[in-house]
C-alpha positions as CSV (number, residue, x, y, z in Angstrom):
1,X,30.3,-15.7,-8.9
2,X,32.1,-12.7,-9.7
3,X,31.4,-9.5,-12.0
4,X,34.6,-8.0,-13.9
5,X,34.0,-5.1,-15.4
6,X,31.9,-5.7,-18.7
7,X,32.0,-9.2,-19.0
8,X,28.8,-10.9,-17.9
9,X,29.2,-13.4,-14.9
10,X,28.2,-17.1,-16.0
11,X,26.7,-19.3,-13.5
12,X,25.5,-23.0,-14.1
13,X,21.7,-23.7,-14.1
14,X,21.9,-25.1,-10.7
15,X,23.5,-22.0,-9.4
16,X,21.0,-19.8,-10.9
17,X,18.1,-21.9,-9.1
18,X,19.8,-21.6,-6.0
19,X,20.7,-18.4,-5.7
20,X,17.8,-16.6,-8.2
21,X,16.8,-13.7,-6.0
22,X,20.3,-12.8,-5.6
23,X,20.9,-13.0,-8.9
24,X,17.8,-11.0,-10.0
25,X,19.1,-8.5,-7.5
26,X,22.3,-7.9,-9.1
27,X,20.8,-7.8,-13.0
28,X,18.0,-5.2,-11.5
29,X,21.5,-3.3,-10.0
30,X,23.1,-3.3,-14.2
31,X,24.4,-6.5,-14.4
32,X,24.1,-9.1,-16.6
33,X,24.3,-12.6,-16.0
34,X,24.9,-15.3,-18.6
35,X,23.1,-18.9,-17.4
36,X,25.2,-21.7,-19.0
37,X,24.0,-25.8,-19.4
38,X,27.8,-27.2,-18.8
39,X,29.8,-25.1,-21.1
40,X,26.8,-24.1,-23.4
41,X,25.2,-20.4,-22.6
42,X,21.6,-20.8,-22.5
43,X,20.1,-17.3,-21.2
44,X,21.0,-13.9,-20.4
45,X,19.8,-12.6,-17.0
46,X,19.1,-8.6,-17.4
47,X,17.5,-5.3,-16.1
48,X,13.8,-5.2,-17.2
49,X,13.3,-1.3,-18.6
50,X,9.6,-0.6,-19.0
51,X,9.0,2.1,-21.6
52,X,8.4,5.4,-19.9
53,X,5.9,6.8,-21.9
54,X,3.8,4.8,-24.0
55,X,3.8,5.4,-27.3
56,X,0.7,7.6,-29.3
57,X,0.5,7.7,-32.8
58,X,-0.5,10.2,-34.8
59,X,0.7,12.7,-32.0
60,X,2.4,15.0,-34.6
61,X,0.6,14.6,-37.0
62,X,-0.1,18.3,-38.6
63,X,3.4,19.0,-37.4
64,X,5.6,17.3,-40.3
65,X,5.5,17.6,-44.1
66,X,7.6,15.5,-46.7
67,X,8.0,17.6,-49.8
68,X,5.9,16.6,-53.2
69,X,9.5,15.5,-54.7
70,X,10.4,13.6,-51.6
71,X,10.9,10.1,-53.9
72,X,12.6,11.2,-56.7
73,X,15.6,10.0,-57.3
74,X,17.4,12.4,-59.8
75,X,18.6,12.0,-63.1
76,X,22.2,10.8,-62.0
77,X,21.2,8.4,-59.1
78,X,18.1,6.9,-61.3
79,X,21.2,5.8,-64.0
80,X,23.7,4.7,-61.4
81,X,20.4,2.1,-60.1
82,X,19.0,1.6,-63.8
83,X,16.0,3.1,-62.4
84,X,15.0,4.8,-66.2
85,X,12.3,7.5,-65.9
């Protein structure tokens, strides 16, 4: 099991059970590990990224306006789309 540059490393099913923590050890360290059935890639071992912050909508709201004419389309675009006003 060897990682060249970009290309994932495959392993077999069996090899992943065997030698999982080590595995999960290198995908933690950036790696990615393809886990084949035979010839047939079955799952891609990764990083886990949490979120850093979680999201909060409506936090800028009061902070952004979209102008009255933000949907209309023009004379020239509305005929090139058959959109007839």
């Amino acid at each position: 099991m060897e990682y060249v540059g970009s290309v994932p490393d495959e392993v077999t099913i069996h090899e992943a059970k065997t030698h999982l923590s080590r595995l999960v050890r290198r995908a933690h360290a950036g790696e990615e590990i393809v886990i084949r059935r035979g010839r047939v890639p079955m799952a891609k071992l990764v990083r886990y990224d949490a979120a850093a912050v979680p999201r909060s909508p409506g936090r800028l709201r009061g902070q952004i306006e979209i102008a009255p004419d933000f949907d209309d389309v023009g004379e020239e675009l509305g005929d090139l789309f058959g959109l007839g006003r």
